[in-house]
Backbone as ProteinMPNN parsed JSONL, in Angstrom:
{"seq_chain_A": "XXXXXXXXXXXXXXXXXXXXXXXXXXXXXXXXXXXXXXXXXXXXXXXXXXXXXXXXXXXXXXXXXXX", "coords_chain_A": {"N_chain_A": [[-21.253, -7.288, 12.138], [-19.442, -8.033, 9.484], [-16.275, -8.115, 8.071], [-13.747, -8.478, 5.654], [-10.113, -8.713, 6.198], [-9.23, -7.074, 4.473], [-10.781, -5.045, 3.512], [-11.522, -3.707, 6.815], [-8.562, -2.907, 6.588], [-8.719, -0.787, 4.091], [-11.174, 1.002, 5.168], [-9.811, 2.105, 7.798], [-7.702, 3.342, 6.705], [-9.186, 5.512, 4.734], [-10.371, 7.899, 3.841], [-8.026, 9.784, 5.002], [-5.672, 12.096, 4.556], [-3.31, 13.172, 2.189], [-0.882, 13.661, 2.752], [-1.244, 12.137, 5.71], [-1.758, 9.454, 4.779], [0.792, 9.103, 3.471], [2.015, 9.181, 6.004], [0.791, 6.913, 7.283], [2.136, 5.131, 5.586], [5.19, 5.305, 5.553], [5.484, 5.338, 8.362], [4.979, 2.098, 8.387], [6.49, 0.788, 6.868], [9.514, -0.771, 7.545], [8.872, -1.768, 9.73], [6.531, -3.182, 12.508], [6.205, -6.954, 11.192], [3.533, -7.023, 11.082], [2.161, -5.118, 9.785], [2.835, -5.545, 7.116], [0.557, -7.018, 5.466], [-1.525, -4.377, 5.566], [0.176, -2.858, 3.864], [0.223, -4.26, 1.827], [-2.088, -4.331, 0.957], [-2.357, -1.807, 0.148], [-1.182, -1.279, -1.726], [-2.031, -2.447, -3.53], [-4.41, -1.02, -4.257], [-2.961, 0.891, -5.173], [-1.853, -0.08, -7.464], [-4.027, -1.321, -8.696], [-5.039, 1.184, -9.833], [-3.251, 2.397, -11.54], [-1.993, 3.13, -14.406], [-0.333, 1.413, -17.433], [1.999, 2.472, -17.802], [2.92, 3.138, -15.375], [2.575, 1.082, -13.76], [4.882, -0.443, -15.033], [7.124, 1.03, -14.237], [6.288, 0.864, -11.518], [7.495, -1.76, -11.286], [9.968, -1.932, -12.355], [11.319, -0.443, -10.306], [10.436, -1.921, -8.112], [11.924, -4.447, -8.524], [15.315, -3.305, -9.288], [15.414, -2.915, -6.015], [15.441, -5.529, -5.414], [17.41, -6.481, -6.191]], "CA_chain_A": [[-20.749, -6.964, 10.82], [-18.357, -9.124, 8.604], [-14.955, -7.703, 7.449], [-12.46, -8.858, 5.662], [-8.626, -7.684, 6.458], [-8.642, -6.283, 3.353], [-12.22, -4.394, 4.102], [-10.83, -3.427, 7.382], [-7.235, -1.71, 6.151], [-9.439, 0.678, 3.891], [-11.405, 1.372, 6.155], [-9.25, 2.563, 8.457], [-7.094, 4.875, 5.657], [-10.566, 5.871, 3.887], [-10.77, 9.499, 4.409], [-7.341, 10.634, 5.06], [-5.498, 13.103, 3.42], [-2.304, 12.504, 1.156], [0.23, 13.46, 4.047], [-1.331, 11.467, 6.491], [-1.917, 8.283, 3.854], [1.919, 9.18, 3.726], [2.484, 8.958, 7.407], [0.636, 5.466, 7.59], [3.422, 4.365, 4.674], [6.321, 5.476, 6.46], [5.849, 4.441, 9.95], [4.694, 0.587, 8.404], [7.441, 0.009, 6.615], [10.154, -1.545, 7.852], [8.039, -1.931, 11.196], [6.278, -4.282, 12.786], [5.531, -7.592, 10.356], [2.004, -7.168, 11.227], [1.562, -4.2, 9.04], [2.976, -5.969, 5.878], [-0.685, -6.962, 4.391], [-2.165, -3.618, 5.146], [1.239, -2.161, 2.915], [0.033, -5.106, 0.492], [-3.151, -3.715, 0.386], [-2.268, -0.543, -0.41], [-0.299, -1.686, -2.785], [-3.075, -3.283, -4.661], [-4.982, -0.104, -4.86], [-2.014, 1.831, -6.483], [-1.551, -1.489, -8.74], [-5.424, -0.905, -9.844], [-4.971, 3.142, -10.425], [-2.274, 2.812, -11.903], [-2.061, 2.951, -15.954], [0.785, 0.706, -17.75], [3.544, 2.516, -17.488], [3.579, 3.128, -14.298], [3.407, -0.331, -13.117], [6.202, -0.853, -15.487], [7.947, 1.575, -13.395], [7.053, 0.315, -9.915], [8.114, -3.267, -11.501], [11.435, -1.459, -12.27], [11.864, 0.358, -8.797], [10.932, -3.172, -7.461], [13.417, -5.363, -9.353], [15.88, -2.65, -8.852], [15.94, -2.826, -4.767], [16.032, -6.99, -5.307], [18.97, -6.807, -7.131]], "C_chain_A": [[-19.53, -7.844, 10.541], [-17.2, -8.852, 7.545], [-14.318, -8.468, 6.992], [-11.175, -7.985, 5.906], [-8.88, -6.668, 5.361], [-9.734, -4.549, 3.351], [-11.625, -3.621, 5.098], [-9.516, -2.331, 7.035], [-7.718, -0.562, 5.304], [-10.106, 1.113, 4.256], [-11.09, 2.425, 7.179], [-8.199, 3.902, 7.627], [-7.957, 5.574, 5.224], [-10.367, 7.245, 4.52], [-9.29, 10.538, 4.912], [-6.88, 11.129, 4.405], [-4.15, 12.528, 3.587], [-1.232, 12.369, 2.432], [0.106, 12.405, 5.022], [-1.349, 9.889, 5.949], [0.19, 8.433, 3.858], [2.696, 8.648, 4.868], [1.916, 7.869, 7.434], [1.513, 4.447, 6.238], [4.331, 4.218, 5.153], [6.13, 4.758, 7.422], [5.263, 2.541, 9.516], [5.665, -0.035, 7.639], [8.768, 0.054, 7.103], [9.869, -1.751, 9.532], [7.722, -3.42, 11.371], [6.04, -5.143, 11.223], [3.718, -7.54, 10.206], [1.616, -5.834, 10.361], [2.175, -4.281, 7.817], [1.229, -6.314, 5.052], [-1.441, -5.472, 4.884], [-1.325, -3.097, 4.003], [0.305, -3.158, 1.842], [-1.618, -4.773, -0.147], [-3.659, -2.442, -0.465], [-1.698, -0.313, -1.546], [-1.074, -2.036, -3.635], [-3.781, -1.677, -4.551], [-4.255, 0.185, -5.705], [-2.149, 1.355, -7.358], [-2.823, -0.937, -9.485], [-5.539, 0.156, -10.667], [-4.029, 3.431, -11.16], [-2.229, 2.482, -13.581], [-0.378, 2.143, -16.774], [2.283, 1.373, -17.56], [3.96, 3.232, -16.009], [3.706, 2.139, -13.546], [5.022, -0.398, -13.736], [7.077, -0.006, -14.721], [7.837, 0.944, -12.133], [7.645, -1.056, -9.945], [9.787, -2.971, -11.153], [11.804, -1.149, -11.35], [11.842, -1.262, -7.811], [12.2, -4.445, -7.619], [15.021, -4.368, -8.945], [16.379, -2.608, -7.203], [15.613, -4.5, -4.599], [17.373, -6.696, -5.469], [20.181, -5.64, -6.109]], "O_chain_A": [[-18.772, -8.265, 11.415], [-17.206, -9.292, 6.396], [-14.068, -9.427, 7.722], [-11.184, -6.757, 5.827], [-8.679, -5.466, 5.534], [-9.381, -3.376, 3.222], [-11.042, -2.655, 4.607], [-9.583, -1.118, 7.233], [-7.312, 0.567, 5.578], [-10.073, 2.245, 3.774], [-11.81, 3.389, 7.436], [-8.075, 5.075, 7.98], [-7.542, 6.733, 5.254], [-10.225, 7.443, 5.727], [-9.392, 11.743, 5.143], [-7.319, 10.967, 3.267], [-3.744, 11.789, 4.484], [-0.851, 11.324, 2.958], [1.1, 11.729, 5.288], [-0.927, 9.06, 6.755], [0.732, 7.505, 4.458], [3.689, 7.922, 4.824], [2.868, 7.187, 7.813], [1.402, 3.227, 6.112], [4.667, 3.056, 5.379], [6.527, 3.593, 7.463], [5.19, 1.777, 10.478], [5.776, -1.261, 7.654], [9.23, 1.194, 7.051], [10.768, -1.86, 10.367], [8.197, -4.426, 10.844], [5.772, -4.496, 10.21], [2.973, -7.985, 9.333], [0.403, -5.631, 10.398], [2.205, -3.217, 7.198], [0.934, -5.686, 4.036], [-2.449, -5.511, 4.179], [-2.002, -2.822, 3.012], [-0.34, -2.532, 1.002], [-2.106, -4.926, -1.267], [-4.593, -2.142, -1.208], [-1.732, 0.711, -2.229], [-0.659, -1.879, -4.783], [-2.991, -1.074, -5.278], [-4.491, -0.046, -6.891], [-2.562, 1.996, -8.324], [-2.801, -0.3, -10.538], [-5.965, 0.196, -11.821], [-3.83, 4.593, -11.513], [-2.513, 1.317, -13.859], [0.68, 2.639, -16.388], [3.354, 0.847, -17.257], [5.043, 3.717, -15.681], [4.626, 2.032, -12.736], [6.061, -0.402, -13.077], [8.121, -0.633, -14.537], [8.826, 0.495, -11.552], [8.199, -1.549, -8.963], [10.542, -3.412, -10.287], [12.965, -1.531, -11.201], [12.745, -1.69, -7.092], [13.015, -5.016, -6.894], [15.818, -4.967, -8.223], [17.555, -2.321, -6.978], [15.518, -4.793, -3.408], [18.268, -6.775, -4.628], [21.37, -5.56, -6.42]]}, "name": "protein", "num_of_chains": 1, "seq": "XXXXXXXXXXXXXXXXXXXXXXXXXXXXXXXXXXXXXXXXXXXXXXXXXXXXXXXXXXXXXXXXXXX"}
């Protein structure tokens, strides 16, 4: 069988429940670098589900902890 990473990282979250999708947020960030593209993956779901103004908010929450 023929994964991509991206294939792979949902995969592996697919089926858990909110707390535990929680608990694989927490413990990956500010962790190892090696669990930056699953975060970026996860990140792209939200991005998809997410309706305009709430990007415009996580834009803001992002710009916000640049600055």
């Amino acid at each position: 069988m023929n994964l991509n990473l991206r294939q792979a990282i949902i995969q592996r979250v697919a089926g858990k429940s909110d707390d535990e999708l929680y608990e694989v947020i927490r413990d990956s960030i500010d962790g190892d670098e090696r669990a930056l593209p699953g975060l970026g993956v996860l990140f792209e779901i939200i991005w998809k589900g997410s309706d305009d103004t709430t990007k415009h908010s996580l834009v803001s929450t992002l710009h916000n902890g640049l600055t």
